[in-house]
C-alpha positions as CSV (number, residue, x, y, z in Angstrom):
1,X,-17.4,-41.5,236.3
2,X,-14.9,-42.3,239.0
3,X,-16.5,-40.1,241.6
4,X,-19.8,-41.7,241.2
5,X,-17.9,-45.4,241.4
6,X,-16.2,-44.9,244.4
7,X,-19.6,-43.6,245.8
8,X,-21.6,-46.2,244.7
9,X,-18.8,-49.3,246.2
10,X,-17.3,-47.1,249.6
11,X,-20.4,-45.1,250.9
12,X,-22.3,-46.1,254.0
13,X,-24.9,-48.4,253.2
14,X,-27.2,-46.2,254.9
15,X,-26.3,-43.2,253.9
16,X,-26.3,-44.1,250.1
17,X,-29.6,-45.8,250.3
18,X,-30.8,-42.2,251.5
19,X,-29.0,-40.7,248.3
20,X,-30.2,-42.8,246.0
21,X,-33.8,-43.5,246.9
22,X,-35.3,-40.4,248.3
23,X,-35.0,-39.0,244.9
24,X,-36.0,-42.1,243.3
25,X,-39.3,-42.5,245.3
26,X,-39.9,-38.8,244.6
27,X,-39.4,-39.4,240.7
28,X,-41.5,-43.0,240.5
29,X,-44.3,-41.0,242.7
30,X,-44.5,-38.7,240.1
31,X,-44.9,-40.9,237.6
32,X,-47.5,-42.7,239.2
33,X,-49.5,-39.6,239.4
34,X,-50.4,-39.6,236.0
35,X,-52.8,-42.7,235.9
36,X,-53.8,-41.5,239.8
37,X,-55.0,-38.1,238.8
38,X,-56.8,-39.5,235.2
39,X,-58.5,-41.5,237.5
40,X,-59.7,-38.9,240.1
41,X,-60.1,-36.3,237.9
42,X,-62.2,-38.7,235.7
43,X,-64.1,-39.4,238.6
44,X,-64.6,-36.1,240.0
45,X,-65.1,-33.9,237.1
46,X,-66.6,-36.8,234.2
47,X,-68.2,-39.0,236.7
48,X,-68.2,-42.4,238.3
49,X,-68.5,-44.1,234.8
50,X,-65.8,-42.6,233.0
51,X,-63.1,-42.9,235.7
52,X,-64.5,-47.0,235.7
53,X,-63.1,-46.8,231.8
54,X,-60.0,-45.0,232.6
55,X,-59.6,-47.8,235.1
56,X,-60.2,-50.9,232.8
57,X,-58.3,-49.3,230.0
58,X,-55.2,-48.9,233.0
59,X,-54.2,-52.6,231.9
60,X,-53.3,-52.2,228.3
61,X,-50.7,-49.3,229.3
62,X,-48.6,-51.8,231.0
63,X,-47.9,-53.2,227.2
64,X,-45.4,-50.5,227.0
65,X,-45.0,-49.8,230.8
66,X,-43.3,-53.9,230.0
67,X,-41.7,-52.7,227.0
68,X,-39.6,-49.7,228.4
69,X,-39.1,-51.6,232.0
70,X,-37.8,-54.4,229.7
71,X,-35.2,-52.2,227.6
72,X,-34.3,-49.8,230.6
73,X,-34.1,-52.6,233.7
74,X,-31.6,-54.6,231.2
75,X,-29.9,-51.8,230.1
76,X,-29.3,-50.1,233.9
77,X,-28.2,-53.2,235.2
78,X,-25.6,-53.4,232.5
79,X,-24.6,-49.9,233.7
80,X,-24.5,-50.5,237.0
81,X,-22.1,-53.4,236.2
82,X,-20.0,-51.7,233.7
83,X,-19.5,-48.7,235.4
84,X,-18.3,-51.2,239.0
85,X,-15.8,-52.7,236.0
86,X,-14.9,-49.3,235.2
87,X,-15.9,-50.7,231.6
88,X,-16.7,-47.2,229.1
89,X,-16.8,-49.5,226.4
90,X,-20.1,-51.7,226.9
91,X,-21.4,-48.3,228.7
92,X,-20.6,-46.2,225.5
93,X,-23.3,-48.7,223.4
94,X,-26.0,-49.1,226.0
95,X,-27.8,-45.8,225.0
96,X,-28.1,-46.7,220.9
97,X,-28.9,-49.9,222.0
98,X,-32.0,-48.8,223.6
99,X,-33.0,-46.5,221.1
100,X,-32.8,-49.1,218.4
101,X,-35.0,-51.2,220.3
102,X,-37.3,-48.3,221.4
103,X,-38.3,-47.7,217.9
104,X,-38.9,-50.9,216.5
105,X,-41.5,-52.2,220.0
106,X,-43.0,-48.9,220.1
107,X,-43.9,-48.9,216.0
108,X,-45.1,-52.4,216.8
109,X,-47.1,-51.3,219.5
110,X,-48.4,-48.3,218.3
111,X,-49.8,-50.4,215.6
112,X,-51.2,-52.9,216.9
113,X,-52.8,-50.9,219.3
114,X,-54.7,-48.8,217.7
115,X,-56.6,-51.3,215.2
116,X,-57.1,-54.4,217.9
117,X,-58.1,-51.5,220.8
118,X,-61.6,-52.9,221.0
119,X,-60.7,-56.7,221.5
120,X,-58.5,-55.9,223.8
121,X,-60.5,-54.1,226.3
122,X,-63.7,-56.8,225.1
123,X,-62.3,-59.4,228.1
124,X,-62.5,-56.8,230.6
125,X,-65.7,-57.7,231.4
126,X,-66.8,-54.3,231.1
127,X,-70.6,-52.9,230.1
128,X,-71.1,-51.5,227.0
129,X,-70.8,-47.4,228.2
130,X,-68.0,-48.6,230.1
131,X,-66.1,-50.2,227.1
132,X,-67.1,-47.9,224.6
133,X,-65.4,-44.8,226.8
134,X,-62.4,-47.2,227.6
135,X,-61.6,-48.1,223.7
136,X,-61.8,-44.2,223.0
137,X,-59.5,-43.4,225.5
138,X,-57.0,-45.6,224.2
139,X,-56.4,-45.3,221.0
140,X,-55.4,-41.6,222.2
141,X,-52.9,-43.3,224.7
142,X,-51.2,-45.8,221.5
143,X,-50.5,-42.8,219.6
144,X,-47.6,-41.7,222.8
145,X,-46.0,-45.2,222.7
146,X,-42.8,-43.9,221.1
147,X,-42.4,-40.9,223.9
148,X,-43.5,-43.0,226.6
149,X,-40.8,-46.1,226.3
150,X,-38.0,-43.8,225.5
151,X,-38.7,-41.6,228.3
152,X,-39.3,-44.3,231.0
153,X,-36.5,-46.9,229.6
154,X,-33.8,-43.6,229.5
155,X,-34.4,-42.7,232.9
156,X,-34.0,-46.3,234.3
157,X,-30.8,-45.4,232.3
158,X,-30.2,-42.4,234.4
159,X,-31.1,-44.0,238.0
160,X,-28.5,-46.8,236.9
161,X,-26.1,-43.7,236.4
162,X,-27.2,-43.1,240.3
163,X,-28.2,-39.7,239.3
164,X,-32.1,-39.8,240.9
165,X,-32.2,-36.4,241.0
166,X,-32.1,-35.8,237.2
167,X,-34.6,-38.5,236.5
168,X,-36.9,-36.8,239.0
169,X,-37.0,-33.5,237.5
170,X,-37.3,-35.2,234.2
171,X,-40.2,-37.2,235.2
172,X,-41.3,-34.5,237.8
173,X,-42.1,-32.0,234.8
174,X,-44.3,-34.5,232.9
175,X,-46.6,-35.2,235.7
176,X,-46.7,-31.2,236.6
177,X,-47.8,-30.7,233.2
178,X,-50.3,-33.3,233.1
179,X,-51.5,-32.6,236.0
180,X,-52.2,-29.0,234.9
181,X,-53.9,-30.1,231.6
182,X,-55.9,-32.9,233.1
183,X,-58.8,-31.0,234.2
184,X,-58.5,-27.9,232.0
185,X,-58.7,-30.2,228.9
186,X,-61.5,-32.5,230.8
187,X,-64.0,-29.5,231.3
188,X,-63.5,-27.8,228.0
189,X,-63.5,-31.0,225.4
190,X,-67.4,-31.3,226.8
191,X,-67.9,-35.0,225.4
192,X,-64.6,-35.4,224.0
193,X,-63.5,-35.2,228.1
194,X,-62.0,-38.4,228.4
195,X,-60.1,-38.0,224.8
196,X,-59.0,-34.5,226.8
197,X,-57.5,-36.9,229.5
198,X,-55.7,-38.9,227.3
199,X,-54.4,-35.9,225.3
200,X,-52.6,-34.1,228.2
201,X,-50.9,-37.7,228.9
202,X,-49.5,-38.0,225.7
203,X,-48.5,-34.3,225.7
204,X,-46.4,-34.7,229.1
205,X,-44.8,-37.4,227.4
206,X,-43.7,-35.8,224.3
207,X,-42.4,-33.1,226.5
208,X,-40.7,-35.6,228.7
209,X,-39.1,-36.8,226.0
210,X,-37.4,-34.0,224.9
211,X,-35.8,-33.2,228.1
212,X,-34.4,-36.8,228.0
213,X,-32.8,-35.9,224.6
214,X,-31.1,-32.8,226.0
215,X,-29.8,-34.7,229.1
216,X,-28.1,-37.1,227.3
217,X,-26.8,-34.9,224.8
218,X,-25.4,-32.5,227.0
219,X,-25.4,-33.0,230.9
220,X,-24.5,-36.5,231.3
221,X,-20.8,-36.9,231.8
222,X,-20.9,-41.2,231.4
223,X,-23.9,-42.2,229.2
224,X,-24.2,-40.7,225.2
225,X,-26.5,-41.2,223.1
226,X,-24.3,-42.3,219.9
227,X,-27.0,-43.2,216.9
228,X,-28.8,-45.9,216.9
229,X,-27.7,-49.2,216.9
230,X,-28.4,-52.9,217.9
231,X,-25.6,-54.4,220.0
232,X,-25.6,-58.1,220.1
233,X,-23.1,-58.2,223.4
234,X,-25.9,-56.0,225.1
235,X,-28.9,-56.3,223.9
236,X,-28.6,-60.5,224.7
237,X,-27.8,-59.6,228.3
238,X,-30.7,-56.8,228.4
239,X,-33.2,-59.0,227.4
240,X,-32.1,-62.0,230.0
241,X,-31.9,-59.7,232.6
242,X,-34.9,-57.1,231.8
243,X,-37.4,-59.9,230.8
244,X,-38.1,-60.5,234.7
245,X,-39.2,-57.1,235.4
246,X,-41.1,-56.7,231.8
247,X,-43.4,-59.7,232.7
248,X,-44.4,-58.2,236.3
249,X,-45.5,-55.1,234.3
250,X,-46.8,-56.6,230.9
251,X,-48.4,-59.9,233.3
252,X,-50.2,-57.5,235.1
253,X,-52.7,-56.9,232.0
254,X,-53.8,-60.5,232.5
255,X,-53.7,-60.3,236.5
256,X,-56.0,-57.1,236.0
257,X,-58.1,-58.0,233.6
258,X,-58.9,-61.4,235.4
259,X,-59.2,-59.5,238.6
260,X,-62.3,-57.0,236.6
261,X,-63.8,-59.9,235.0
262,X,-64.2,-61.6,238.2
263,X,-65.5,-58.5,239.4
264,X,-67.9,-57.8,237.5
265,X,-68.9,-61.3,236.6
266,X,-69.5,-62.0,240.4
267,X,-70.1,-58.0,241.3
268,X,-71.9,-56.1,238.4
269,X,-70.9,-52.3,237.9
270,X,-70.7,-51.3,241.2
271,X,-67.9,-54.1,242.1
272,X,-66.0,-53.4,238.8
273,X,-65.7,-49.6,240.3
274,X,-64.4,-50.6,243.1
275,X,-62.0,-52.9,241.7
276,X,-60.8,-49.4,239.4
277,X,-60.6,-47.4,242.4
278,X,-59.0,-50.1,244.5
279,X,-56.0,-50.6,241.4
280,X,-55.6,-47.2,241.0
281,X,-54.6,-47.3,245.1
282,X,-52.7,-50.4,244.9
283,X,-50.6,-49.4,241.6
284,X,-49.7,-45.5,242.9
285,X,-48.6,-46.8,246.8
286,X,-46.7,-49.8,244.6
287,X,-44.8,-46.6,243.2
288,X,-42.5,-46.1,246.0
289,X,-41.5,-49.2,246.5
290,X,-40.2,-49.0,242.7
291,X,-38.1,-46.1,243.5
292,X,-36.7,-47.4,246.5
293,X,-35.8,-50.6,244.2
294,X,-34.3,-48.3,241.7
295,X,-32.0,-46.9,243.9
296,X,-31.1,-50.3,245.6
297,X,-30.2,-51.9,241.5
298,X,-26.9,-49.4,241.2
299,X,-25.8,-50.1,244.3
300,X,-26.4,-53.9,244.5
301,X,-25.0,-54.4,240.6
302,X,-21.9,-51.8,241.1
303,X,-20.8,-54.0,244.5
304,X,-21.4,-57.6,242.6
305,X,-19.7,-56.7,239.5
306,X,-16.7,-55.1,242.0
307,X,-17.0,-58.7,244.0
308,X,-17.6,-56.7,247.4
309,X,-20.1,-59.2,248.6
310,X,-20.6,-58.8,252.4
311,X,-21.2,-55.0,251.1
312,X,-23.9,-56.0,248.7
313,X,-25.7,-58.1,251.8
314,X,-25.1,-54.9,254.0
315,X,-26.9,-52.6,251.3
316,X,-29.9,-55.8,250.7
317,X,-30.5,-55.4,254.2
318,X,-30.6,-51.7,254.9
319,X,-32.9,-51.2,251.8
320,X,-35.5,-54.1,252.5
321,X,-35.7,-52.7,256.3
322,X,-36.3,-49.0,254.9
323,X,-39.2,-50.3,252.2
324,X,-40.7,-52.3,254.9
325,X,-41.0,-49.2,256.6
326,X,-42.0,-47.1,253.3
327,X,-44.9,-49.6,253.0
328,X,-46.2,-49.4,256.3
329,X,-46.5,-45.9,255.8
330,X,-48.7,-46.3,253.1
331,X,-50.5,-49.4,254.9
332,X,-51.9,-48.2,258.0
333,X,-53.3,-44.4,256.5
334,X,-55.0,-47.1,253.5
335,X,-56.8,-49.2,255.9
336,X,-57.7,-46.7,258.5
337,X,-59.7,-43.8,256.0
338,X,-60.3,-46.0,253.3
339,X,-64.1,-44.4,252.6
340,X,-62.3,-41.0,252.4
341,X,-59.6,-42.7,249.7
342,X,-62.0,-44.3,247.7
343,X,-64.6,-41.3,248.3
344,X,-61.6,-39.8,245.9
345,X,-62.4,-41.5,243.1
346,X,-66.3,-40.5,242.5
347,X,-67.5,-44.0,244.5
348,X,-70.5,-43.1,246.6
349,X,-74.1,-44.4,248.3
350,X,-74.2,-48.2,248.4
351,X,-71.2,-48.7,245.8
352,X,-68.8,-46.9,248.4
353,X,-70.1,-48.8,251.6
354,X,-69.7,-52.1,249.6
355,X,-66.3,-51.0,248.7
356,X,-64.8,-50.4,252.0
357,X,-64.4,-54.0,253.6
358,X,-63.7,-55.0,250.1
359,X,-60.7,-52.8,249.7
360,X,-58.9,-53.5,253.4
361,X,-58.9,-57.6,252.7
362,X,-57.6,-56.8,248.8
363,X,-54.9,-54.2,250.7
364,X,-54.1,-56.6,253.9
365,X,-50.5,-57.4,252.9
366,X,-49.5,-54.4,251.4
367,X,-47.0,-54.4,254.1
368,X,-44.6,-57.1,252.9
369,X,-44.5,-55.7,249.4
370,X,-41.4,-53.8,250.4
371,X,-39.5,-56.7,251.1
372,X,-41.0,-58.5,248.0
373,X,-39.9,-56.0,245.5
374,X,-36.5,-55.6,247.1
375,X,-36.2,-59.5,246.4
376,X,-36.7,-59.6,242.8
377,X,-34.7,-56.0,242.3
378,X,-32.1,-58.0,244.0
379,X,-32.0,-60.7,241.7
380,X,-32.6,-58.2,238.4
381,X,-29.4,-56.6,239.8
382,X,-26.9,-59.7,240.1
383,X,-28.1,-60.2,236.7
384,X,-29.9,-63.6,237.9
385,X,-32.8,-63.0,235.5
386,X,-33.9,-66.6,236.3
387,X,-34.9,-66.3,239.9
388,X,-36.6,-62.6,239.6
389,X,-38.7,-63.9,236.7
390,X,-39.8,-67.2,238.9
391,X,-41.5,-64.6,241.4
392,X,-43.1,-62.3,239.0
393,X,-44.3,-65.9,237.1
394,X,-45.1,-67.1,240.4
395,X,-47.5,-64.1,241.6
396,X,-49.0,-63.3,238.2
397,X,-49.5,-66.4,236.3
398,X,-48.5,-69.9,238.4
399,X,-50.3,-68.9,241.6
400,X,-52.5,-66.0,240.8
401,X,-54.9,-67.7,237.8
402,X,-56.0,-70.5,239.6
403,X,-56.4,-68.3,242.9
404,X,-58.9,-66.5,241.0
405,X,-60.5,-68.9,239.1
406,X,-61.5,-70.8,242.3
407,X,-61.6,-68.6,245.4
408,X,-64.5,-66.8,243.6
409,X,-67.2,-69.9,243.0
410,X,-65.7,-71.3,246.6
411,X,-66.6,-67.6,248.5
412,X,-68.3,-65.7,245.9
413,X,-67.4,-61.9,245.7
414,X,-64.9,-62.0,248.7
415,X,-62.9,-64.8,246.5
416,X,-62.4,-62.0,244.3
417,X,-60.9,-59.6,246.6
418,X,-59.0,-62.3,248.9
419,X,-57.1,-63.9,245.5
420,X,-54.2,-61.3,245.6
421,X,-53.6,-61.0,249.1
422,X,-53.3,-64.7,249.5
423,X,-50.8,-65.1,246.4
424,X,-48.7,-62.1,247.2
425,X,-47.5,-63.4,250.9
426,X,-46.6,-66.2,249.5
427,X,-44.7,-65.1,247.1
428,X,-43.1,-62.8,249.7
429,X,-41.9,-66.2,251.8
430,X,-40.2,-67.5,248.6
431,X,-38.4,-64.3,247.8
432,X,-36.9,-64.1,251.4
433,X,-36.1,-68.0,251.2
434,X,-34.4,-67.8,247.8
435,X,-32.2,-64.5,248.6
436,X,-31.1,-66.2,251.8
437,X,-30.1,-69.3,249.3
438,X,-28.4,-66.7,247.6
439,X,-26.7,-65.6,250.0
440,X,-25.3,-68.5,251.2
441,X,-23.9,-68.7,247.4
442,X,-22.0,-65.3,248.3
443,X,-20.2,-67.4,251.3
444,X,-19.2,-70.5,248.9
445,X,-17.8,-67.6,246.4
């Protein structure tokens, strides 16, 4: 453990950013891939309508996407901060922590779920062929929660460790496989196609899974797993801390499913396929961003609990430049062949013409999401739960309703597509403002 200590509080801010988050981008890509390829597959080989449903049924996975980003955020930013302490005692109860609480959402979940599918996916907006596909789809999905939290909260676990190169080739192997499945399932289930879809999801998951057991049972050299067990002392600072980053992912259900309601409502079909082909965009090329956040919460948490503060500005600095970077990347390609990028997705004729001026105003400041991201990571890592949930709350709920509640009847379908953009930047000024308030906290200390 000391080796990766002294790496994580003496290397060159630089240098360690490139360590940590390379791999990490490279991991959280690949686990974007999985609803990126349902979707283009769906479009390509099932048709426009089914990849629609795979987009509208997106939403209800963030229920446990927020479940296992709650457990493994709060759990990796205990590590991060136990192992700067050089504490083995909190880091020997982290892992049946998280497995105690694994079991008992993901029972709930899987559950629930399955028997209120239908409402659910009802507010969507969607038409009937639409929902119907969706709701099957779905109940396939439920059926994985178990695999899918433990799997996504462990490797938080592992990136908190500072190992990104593990997590990668854990999560690296699921989306191989489900890529692989994904169309040979599709083509040979005939009607039972978008159940195929489903299928090879869960079954990268399960498989995922079981190479997280193995890891922690015999590679890693700092984390155990040790039964399973609720620890008061950690599971009271988990939840304060991960409950910021749990309501960006399970908020987004109601930010997406107001965003196809409007859609449709204002748009008909062809509008709500854009809006699925534009989210599928907008989640995957949020993806890196993630990883580049998951390697700045070991470095920022290991420096704060060690007191080196001027370091932990140092390393907030070079990581925010660096995603502003990542993001522009992903920015200018988006906007520049965006009828080729939605052309993925099965959108053609009218529907694709319609969608491409729609898709550059929802995308038009994807740019500052780098710096956005870093802010709230920042604030997860310092274990200032408080201020990263007051952005996520901010963008999703406080701002973002009545953006698009009004924007639409004020400029019809455009309303629609300029709500985010116009919430997001300013969300992006307040993060900036309240780390530089931080900051000045770091000086006082």
């Amino acid at each position: 453990m000391r080796d990766r200590q002294d790496k994580l509080l003496k290397e060159k801010p630089f240098k360690l950013m490139l360590e940590l988050s390379i791999p990490a981008i490279i991991g959280m890509v690949v686990i974007g891939l999985y609803p990126l390829m349902d979707g283009i597959f769906a479009g390509q080989i099932l048709g426009q309508q089914v990849m629609t449903a795979v987009g509208i049924a997106m939403p209800l996975t963030y229920i446990n996407s927020g479940i296992s980003t709650l457990i493994g955020v709060g759990s990796a930013s205990i590590l991060s901060r136990a192992m700067g302490r050089k504490d083995q005692e909190t880091i020997d109860k982290i892992m049946s922590n998280l497995l105690f609480w694994v079991i008992i959402f993901s029972a709930i979940v899987t559950v629930l779920g399955i028997t209120f599918t239908d409402q659910l996916l009802s507010i969507m907006g969607a038409t009937q062929d639409i929902h119907a596909l969706a709701v099957r789809y779905m109940k396939v999905i439920f059926i994985g929660s178990f695999f899918v939290n433990f799997t996504q909260a462990s490797n938080m676990v592992i990136r908190g460790e500072g190992l990104m190169k593990d997590a990668m080739i854990i999560m690296g192997t699921g989306a191989l496989i489900n890529i692989i499945l994904d169309p040979i399932l599709m083509m040979t289930m005939g009607d039972k196609g978008i159940e195929g879809a489903a299928i090879a999801t869960v079954t990268a998951q399960i498989i995922q899974a079981i190479m997280t057991i193995f890891y922690f049972k015999k590679k890693s050299k700092i984390v155990k797993i040790r039964g399973v067990k609720a620890d008061k002392t950690i599971y009271k600072e988990m939840f304060a801390v991960g409950v910021s980053a749990m309501l960006m992912q399970v908020l987004s259900i109601l930010q997406q499913t107001l965003l196809y309601n409007a859609a449709f409502t204002h748009g008909g079909e062809s509008a709500g396929s854009i809006m699925a082909a534009s989210l599928r965009v907008f989640s995957f090329s949020f993806i890196p961003l993630w990883g580049m956040s998951q390697g700045l919460q070991p470095a920022v948490g290991a420096n704060f609990g060690a007191k080196k503060y001027d370091r932990v500005k140092d390393i907030f600095k070079v990581f925010s430049s660096s995603s502003a970077f990542l993001a522009t990347l992903f920015w200018i390609p988006s906007l520049t062949f965006t009828g080729k990028l939605l052309g993925l997705f099965g959108l053609e004729g009218q529907t694709l013409i319609q969608g491409v001026p729609s898709f550059r105003i929802f995308y038009s400041v994807y740019i500052t999401y780098g710096i956005m991201i870093m802010c709230i990571t920042f604030f997860q890592a310092v274990g200032d739960g408080k201020s990263a949930g007051l952005l996520v709350m901010l963008r999703q709920v406080i701002l973002f309703v009545p953006a698009i509640l009004i924007l639409p009847r004020v400029a019809g379908l455009t309303g629609v597509w300029l709500a985010e953009p116009i919430v997001d930047f300013i969300v992006f000024l307040i993060g900036v403002l309240k780390y530089r308030k931080a900051v000045k906290g770091f000086k006082q200390a």
